[in-house]
PASEBA-1860 file (N, C-alpha, C; in nm, 3 decimals):
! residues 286
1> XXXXXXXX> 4.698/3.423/-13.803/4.832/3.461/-13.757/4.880/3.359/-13.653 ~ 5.021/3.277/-13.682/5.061/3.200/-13.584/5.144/3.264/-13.487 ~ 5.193/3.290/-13.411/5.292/3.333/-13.297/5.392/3.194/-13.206 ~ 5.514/3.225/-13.313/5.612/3.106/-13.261/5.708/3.203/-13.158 ~ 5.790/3.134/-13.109/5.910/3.155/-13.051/6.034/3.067/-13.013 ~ 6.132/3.135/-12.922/6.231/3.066/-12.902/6.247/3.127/-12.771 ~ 6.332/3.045/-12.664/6.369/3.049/-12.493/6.457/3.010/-12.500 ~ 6.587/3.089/-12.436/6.704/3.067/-12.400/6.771/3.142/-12.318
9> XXXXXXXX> 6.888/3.184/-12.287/6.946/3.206/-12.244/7.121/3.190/-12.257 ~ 7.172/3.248/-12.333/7.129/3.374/-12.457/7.055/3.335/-12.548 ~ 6.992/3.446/-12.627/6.981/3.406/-12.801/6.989/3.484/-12.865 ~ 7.105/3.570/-12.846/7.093/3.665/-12.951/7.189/3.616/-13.069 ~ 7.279/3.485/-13.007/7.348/3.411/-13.149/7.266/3.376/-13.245 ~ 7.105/3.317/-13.207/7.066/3.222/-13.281/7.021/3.228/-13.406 ~ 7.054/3.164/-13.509/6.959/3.191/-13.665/6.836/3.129/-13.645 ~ 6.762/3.065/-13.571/6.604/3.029/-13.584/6.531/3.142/-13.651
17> XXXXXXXX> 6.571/3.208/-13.525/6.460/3.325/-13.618/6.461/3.369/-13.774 ~ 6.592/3.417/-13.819/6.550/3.427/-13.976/6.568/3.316/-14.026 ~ 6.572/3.133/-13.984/6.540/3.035/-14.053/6.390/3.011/-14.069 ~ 6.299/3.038/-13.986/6.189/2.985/-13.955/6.036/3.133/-14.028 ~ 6.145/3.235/-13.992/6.060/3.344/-14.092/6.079/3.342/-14.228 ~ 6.166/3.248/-14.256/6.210/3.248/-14.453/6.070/3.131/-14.438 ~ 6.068/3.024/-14.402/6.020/2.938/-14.399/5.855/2.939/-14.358 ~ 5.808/3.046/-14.317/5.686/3.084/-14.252/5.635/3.150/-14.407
25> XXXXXXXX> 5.681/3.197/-14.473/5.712/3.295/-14.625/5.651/3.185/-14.682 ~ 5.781/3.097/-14.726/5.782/3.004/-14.816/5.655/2.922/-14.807 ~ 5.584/2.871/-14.670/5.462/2.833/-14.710/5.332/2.937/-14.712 ~ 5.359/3.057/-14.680/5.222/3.142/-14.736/5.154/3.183/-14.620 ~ 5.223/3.171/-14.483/5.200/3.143/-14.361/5.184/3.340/-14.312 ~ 5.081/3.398/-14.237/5.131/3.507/-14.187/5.171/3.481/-14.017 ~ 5.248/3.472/-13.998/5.315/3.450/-13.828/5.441/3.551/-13.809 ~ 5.440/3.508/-13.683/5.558/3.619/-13.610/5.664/3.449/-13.535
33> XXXXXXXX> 5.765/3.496/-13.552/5.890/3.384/-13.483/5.967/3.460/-13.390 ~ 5.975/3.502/-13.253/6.064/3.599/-13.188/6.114/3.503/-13.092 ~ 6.237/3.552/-13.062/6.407/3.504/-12.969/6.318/3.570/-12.839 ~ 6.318/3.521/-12.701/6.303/3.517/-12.602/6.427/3.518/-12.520 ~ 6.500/3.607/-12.457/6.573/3.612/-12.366/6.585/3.568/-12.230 ~ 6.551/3.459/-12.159/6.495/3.359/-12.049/6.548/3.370/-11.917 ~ 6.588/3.416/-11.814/6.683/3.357/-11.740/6.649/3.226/-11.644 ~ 6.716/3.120/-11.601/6.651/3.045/-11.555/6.570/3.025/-11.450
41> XXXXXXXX> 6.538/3.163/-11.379/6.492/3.170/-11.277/6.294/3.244/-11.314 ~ 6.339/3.239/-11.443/6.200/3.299/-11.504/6.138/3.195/-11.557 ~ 6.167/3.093/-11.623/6.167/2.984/-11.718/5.972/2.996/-11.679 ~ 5.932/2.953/-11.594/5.792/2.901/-11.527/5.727/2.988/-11.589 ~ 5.729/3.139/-11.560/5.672/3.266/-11.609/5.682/3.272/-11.743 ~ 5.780/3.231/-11.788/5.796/3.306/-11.924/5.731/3.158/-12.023 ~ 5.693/3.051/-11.976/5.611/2.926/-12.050/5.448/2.994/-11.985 ~ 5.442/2.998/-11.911/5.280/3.038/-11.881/5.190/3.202/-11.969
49> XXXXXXXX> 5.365/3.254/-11.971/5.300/3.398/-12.021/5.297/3.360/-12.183 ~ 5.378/3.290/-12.267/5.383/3.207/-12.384/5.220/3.123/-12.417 ~ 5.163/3.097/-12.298/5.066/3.045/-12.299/4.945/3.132/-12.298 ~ 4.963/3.245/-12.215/4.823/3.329/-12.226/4.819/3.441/-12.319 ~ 4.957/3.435/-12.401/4.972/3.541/-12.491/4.919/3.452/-12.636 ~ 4.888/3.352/-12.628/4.820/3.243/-12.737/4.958/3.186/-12.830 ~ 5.061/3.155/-12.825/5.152/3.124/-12.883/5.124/2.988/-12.887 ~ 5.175/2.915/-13.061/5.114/2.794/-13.069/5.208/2.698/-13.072
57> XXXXXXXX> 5.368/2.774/-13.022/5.464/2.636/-12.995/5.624/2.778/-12.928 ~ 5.686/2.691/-12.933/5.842/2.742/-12.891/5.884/2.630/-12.950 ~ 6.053/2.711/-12.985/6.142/2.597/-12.951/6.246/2.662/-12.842 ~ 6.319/2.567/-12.789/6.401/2.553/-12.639/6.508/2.510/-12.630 ~ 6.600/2.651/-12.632/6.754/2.630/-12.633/6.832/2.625/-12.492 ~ 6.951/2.649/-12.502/7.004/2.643/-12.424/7.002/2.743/-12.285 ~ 6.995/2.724/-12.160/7.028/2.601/-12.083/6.864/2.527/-12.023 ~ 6.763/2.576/-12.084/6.643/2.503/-12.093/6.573/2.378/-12.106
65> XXXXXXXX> 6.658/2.276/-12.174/6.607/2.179/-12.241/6.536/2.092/-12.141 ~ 6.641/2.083/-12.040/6.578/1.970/-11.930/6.480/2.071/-11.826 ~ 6.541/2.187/-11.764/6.474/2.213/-11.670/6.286/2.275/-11.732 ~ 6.262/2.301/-11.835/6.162/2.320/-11.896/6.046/2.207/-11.892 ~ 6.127/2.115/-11.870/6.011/1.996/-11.875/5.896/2.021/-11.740 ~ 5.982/2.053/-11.622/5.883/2.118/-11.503/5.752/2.152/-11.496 ~ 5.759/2.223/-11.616/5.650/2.364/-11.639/5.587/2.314/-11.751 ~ 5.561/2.164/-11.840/5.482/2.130/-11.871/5.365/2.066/-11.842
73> XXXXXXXX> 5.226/2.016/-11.953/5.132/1.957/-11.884/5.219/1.787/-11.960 ~ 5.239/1.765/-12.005/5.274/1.639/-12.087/5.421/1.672/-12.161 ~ 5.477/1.562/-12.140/5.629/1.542/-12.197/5.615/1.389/-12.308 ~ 5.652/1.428/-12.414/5.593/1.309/-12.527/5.704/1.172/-12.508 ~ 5.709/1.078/-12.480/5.772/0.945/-12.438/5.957/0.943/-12.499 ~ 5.926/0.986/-12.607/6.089/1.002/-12.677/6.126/1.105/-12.623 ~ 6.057/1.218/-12.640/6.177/1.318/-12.518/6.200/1.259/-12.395 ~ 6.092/1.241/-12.330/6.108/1.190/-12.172/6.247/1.104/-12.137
81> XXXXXXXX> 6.255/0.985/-12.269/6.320/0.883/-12.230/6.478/0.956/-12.331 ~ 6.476/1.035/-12.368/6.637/1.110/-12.393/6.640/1.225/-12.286 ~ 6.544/1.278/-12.189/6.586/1.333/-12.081/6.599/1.483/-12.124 ~ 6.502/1.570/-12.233/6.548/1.665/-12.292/6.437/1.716/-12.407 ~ 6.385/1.850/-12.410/6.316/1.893/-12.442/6.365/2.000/-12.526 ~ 6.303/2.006/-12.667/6.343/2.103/-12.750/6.244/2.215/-12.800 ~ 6.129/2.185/-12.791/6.032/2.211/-12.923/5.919/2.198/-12.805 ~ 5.825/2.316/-12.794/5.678/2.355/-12.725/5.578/2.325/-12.812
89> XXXXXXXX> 5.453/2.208/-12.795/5.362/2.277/-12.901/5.208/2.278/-12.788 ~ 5.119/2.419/-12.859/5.046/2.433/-12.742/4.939/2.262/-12.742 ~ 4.897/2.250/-12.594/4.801/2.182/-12.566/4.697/2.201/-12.508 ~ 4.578/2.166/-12.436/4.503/2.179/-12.373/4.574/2.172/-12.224 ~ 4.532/2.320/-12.142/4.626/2.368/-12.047/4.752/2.386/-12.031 ~ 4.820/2.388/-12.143/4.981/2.424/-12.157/5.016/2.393/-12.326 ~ 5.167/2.350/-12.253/5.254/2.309/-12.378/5.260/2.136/-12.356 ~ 5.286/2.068/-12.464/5.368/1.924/-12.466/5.498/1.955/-12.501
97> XXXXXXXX> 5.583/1.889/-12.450/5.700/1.899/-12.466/5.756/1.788/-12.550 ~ 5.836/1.871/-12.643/5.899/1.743/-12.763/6.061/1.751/-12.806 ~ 6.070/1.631/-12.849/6.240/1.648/-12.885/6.265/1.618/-13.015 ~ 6.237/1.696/-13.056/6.292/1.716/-13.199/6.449/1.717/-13.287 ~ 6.550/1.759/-13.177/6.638/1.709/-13.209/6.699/1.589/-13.262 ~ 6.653/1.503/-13.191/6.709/1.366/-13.227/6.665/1.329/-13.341 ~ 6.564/1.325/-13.411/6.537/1.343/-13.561/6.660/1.429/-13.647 ~ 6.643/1.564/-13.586/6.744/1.645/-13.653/6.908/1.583/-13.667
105> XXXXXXXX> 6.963/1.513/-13.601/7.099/1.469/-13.611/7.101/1.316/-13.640 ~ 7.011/1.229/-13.600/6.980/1.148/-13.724/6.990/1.229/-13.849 ~ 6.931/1.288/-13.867/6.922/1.329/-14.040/7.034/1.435/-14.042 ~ 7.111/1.485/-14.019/7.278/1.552/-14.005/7.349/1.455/-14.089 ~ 7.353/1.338/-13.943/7.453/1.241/-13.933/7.443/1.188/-14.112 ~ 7.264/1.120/-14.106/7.271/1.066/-14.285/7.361/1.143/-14.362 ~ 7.281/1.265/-14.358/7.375/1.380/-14.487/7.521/1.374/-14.516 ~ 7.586/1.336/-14.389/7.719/1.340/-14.371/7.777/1.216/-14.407
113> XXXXXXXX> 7.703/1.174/-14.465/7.779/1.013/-14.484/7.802/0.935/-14.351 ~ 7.754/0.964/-14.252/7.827/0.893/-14.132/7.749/0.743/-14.117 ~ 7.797/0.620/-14.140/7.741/0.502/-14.033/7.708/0.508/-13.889 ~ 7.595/0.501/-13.850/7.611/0.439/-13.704/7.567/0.356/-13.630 ~ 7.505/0.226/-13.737/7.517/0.143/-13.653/7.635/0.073/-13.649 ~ 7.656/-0.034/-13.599/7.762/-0.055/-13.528/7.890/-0.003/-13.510 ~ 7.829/0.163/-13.499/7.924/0.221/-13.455/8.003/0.237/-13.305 ~ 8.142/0.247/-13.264/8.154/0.323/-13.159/8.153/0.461/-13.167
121> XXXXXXXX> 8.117/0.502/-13.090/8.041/0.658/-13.047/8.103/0.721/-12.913 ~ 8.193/0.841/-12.950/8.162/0.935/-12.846/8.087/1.051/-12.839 ~ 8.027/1.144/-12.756/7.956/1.252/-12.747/8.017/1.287/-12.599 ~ 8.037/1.446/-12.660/8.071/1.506/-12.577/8.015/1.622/-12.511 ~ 8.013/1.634/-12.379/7.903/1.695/-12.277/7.832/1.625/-12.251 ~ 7.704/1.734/-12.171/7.649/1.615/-12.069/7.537/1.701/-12.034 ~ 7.512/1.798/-12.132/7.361/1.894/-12.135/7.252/1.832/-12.241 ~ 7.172/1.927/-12.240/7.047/1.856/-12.323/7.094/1.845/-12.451
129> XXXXXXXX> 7.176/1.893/-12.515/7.241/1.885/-12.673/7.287/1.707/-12.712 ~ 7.366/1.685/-12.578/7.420/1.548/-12.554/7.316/1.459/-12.520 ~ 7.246/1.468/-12.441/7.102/1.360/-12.405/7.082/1.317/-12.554 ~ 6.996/1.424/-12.657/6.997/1.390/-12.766/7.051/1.321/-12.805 ~ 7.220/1.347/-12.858/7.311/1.271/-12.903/7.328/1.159/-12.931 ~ 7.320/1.106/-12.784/7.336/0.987/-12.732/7.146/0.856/-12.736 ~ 7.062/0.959/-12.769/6.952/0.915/-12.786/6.935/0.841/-12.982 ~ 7.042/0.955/-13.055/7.046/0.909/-13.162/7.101/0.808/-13.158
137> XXXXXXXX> 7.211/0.779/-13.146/7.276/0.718/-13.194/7.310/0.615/-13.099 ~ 7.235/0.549/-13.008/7.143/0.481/-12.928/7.056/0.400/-13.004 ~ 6.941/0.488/-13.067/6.874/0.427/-13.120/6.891/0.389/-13.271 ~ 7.005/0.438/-13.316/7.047/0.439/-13.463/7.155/0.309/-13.446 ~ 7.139/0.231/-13.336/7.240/0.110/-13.301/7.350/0.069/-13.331 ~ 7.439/0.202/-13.259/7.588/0.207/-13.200/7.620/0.125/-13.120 ~ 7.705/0.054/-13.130/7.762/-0.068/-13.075/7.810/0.011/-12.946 ~ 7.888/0.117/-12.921/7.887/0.157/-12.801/7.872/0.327/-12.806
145> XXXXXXXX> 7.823/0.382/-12.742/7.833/0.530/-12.671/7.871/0.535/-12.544 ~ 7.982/0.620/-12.561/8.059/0.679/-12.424/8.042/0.832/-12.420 ~ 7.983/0.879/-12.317/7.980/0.992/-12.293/8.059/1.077/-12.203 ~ 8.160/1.191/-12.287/8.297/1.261/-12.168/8.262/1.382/-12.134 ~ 8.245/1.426/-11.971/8.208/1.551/-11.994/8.344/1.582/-11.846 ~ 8.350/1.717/-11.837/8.465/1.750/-11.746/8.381/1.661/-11.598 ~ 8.280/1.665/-11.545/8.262/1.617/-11.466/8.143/1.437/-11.494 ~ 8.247/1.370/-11.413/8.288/1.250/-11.484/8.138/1.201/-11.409
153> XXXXXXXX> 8.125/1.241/-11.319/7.957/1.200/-11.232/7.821/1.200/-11.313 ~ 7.846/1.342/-11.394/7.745/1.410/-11.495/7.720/1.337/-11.626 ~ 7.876/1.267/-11.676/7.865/1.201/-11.778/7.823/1.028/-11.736 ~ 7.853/0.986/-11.614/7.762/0.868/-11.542/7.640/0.890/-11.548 ~ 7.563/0.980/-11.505/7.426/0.997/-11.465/7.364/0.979/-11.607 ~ 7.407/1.084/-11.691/7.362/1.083/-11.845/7.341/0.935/-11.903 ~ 7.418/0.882/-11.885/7.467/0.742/-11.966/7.392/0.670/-11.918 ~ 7.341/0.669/-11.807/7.262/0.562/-11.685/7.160/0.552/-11.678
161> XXXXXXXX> 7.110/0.710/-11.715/6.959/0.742/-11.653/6.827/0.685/-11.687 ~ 6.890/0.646/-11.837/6.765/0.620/-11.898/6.767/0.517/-12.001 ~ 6.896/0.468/-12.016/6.922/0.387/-12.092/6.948/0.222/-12.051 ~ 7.023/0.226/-11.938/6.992/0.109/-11.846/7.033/-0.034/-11.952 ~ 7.173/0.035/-12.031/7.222/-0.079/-12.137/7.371/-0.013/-12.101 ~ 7.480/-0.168/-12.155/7.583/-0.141/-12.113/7.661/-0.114/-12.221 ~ 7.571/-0.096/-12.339/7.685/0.008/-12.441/7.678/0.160/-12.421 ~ 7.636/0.198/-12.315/7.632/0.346/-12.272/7.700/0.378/-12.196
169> XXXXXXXX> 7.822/0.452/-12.207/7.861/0.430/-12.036/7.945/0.595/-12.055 ~ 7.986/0.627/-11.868/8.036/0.806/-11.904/8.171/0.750/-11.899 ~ 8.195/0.880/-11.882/8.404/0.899/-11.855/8.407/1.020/-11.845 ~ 8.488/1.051/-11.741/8.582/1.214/-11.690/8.693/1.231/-11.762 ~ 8.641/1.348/-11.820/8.764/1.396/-11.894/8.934/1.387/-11.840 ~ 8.967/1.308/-11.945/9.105/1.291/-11.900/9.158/1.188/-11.854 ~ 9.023/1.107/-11.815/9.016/0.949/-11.796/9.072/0.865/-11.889 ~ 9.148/0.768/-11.830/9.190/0.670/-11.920/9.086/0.564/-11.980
177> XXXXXXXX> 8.955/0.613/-11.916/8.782/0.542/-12.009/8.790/0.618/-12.151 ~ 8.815/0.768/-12.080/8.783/0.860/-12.173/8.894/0.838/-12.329 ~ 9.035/0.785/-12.269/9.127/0.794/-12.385/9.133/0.671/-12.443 ~ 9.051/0.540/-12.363/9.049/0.439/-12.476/8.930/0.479/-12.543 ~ 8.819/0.513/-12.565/8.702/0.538/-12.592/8.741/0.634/-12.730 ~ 8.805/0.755/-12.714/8.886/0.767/-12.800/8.946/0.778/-12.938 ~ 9.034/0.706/-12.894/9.159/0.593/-12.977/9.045/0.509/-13.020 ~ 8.953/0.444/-13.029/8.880/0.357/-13.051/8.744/0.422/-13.156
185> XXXXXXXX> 8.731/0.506/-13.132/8.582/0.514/-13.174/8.609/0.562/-13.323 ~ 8.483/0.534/-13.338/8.452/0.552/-13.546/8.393/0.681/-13.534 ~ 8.283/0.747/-13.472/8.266/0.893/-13.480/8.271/0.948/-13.332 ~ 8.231/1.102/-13.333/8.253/1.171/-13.194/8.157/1.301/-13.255 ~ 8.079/1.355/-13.147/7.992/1.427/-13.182/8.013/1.553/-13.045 ~ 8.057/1.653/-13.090/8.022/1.757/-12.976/7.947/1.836/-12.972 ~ 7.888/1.790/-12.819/7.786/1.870/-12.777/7.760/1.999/-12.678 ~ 7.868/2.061/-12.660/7.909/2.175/-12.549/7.906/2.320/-12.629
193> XXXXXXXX> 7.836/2.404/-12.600/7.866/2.530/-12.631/7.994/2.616/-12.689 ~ 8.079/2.542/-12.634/8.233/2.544/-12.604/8.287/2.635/-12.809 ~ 8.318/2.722/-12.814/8.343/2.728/-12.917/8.242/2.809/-12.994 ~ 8.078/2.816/-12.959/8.025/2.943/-13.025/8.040/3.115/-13.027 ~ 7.974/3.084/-13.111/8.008/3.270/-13.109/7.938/3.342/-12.935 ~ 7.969/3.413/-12.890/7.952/3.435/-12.773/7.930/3.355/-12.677 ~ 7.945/3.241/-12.688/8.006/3.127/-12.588/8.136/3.078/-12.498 ~ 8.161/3.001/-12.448/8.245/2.960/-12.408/8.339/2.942/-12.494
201> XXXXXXXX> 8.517/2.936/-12.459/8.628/2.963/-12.532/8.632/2.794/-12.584 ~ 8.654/2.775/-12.729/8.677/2.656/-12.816/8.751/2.546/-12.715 ~ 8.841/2.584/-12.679/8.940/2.518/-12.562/8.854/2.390/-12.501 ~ 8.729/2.391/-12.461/8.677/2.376/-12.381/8.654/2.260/-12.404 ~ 8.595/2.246/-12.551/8.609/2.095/-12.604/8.695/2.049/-12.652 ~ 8.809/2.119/-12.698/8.913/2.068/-12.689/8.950/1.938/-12.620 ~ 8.934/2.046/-12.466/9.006/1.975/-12.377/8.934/1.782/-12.308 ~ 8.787/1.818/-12.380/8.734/1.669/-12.358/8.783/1.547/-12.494
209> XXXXXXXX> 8.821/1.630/-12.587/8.886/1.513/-12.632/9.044/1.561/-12.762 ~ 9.109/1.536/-12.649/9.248/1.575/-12.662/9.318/1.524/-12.826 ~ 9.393/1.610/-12.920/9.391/1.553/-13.058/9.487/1.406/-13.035 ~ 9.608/1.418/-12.953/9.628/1.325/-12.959/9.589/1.158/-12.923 ~ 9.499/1.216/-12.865/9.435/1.029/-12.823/9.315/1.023/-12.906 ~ 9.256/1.117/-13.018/9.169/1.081/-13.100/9.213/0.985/-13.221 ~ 9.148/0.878/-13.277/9.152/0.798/-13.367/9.160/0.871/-13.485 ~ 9.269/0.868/-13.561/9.278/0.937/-13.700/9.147/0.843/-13.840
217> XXXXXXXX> 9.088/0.911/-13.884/9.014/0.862/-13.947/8.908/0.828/-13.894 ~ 8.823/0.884/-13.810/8.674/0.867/-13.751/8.699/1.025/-13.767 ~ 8.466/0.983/-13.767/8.438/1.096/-13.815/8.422/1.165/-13.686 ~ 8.377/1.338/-13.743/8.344/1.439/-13.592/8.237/1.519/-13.688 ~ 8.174/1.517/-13.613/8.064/1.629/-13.593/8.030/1.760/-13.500 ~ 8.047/1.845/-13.553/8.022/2.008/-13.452/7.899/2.020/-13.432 ~ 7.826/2.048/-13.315/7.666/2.088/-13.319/7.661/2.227/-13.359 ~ 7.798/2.300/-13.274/7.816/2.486/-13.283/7.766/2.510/-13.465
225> XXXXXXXX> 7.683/2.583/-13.470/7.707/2.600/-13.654/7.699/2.776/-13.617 ~ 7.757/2.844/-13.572/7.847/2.961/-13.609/7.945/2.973/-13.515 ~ 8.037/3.022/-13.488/8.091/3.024/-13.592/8.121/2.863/-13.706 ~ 8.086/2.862/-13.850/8.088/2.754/-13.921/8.219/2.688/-13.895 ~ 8.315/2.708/-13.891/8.431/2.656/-13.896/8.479/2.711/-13.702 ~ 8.511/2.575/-13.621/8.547/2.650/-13.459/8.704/2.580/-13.458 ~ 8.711/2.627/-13.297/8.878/2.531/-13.327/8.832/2.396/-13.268 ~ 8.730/2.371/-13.221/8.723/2.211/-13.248/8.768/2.158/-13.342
233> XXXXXXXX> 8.702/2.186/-13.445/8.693/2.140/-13.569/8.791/2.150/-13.610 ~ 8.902/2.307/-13.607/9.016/2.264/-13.655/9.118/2.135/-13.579 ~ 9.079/2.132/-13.467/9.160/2.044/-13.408/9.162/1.914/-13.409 ~ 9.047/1.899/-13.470/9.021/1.738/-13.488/9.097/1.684/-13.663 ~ 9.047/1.779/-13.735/9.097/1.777/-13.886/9.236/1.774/-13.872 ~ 9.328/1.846/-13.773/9.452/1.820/-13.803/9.520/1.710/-13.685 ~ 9.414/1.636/-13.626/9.430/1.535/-13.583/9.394/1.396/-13.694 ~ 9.347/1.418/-13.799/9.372/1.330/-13.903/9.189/1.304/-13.895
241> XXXXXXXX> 9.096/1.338/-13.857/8.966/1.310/-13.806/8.880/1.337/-13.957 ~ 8.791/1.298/-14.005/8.698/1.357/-14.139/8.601/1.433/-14.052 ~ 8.626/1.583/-14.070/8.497/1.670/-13.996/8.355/1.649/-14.127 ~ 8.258/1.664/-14.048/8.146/1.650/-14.162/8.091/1.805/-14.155 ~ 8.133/1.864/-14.283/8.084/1.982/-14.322/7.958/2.056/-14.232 ~ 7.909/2.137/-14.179/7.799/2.204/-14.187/7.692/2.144/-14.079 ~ 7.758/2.017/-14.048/7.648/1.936/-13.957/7.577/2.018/-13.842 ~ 7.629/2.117/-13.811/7.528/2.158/-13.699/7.411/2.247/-13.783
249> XXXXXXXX> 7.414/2.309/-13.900/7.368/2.358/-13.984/7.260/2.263/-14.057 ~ 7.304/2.122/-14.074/7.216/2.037/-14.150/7.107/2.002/-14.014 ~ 7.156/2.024/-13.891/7.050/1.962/-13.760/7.002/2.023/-13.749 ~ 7.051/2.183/-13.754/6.911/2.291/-13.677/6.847/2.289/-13.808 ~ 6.830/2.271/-13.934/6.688/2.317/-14.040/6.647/2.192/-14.031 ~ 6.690/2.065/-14.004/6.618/1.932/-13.987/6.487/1.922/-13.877 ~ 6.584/1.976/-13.773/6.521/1.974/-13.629/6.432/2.076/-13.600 ~ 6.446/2.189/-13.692/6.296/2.323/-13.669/6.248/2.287/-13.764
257> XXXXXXXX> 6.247/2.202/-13.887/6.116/2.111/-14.001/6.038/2.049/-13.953 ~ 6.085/1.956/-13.854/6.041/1.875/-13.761/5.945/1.966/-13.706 ~ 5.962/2.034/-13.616/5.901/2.146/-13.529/5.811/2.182/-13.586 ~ 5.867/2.274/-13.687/5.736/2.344/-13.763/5.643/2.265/-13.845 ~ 5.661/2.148/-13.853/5.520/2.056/-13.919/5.484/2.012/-13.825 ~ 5.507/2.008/-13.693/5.380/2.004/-13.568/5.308/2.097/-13.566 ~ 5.385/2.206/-13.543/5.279/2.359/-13.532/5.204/2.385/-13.610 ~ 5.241/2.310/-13.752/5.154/2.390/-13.841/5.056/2.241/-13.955
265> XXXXXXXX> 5.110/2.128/-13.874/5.050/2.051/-13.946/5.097/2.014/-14.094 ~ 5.171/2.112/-14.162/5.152/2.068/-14.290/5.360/2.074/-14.328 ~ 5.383/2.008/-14.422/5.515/1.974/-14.421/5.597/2.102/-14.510 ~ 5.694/2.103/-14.397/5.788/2.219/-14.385/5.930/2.230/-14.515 ~ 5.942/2.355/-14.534/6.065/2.352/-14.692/6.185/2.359/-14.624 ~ 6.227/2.246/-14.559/6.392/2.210/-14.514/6.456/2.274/-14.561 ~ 6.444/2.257/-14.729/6.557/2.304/-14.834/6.559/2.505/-14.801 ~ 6.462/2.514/-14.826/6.436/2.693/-14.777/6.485/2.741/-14.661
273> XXXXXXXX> 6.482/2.636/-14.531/6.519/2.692/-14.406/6.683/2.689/-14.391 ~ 6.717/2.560/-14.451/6.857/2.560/-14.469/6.934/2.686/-14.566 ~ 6.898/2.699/-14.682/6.937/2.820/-14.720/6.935/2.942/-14.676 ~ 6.813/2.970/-14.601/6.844/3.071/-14.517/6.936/3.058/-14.399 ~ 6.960/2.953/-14.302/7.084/2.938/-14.247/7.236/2.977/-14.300 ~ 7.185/2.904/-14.417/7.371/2.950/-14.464/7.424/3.109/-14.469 ~ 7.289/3.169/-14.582/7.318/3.291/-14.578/7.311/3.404/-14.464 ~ 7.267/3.324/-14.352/7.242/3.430/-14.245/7.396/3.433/-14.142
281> XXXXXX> 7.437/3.277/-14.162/7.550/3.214/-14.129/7.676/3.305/-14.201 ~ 7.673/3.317/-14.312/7.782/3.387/-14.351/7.761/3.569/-14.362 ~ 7.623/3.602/-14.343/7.658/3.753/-14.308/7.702/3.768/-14.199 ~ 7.662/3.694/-14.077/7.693/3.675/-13.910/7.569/3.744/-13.827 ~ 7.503/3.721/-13.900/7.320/3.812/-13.833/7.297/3.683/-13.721 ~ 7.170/3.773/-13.661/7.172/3.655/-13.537/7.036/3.643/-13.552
END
């Protein structure tokens, strides 16, 4: 019997759980996958009690990604250096901490038809969703990434921290960095809560990248995958933008495949986990 989980704060949106129990099925696996309710002031407790209750990984949502790293024994070099932790797997005296994401939206982005190398790139926010982001498509060699988040310090620090190259750079929303960056770029990827189902109001990303100073004809990508369709998304499409279908949907079964062939060693049915996304996606189960 394996014993997975998930840490956040909330999660009662999340489909992991019935993605990763279709998928626990599908390979023949008997385990348990349960949503963890976190607050951040528990985070320490609730990785140590994960630990003596024998659990052989997590994964690590939101607002966890970075401050989780704390409370590990080892942080694996690619997370470290995107600043952001997704995915627990146990070790000797704890967890290692891994980032699995950035695999996952690399492999989004492919699905979607998107180029990125020499792409320009925006990503928007400036939480662990965005570290990622900007780690992809970084290393997927984007000619530039600009990162906009409402606070223009947050999207400096991000851009700076770890990358220490000058095709990275932030901008404050509303900035005239932010509106040539823009007008200019070939894709834009949002990374803010802004717009999920019991999240923050759509507006939110909106407001980091305004329809009219977006480039008609670059692509966008939603991380939110429920609700499937947000008003980001509408707002970019009728800003003339190609939204790429489902992409936050194609990252989370990429990015818990990833996951779950650490935990379990042996290679995970993408195709199975994704189908169960969709359909869990369109009943609205959490």
């Amino acid at each position: 019997m394996i014993a997975l989980g998930l840490i956040g704060h909330p999660v009662a949106h999340s489909r992991s759980p019935a993605m990763m129990r279709a998928a626990l099925d599908a390979m023949g696996l008997a385990g348990t996958y349960t949503a963890f309710d976190v607050a951040p002031e528990s985070l320490g407790d609730a990785v140590r009690a994960m630990g003596a209750l024998g659990f052989a990984g997590a994964n690590v949502t939101l607002p966890h990604k970075v401050a989780v790293m704390e409370w590990l024994v080892e942080v694996e070099p690619s997370a470290r250096r995107a600043g952001a932790v997704n995915t627990l797997a146990r070790a000797e005296g704890g967890y290692v901490g891994i980032n699995t994401d950035v695999e996952g939206l690399a492999a989004a982005l492919a699905e979607g038809g998107v180029t990125v190398r020499d792409a320009d790139a925006v990503v928007l926010g400036a939480g662990g969703a965005a570290r990622a982001a900007v780690a992809t498509l970084w290393l997927g060699g984007a000619r530039s990434v600009t990162v906009i988040a409402r606070d223009g310090a947050k999207a400096d620090a991000l851009a700076g921290r770890a990358w220490g190259d000058a095709r990275v750079r932030g901008a404050a929303a509303g900035s005239a960095q932010a509106r040539e960056a823009l007008g200019a770029m070939d894709v834009v990827v949002q990374c803010t809560p802004c717009g999920m189902d019991g999240g923050p109001a759509a507006e939110g990303a909106i407001a980091l990248s305004p329809a009219a100073w977006c480039r008609a004809g670059a692509r966008a990508m939603e991380l939110v995958y429920a609700p499937r369709e947000t008003g980001w998304t509408r707002a970019m499409r009728g800003a003339g933008l190609a939204v790429v279908e489902g992409g936050g949907l194609a990252m989370l079964a990429a990015q818990g495949a990833a996951a779950l062939s650490r935990w379990t060693g042996r290679a995970a049915p993408v195709d199975v986990m994704r189908a169960a996304l969709e359909v869990d996606v369109r009943g609205g189960g959490a």
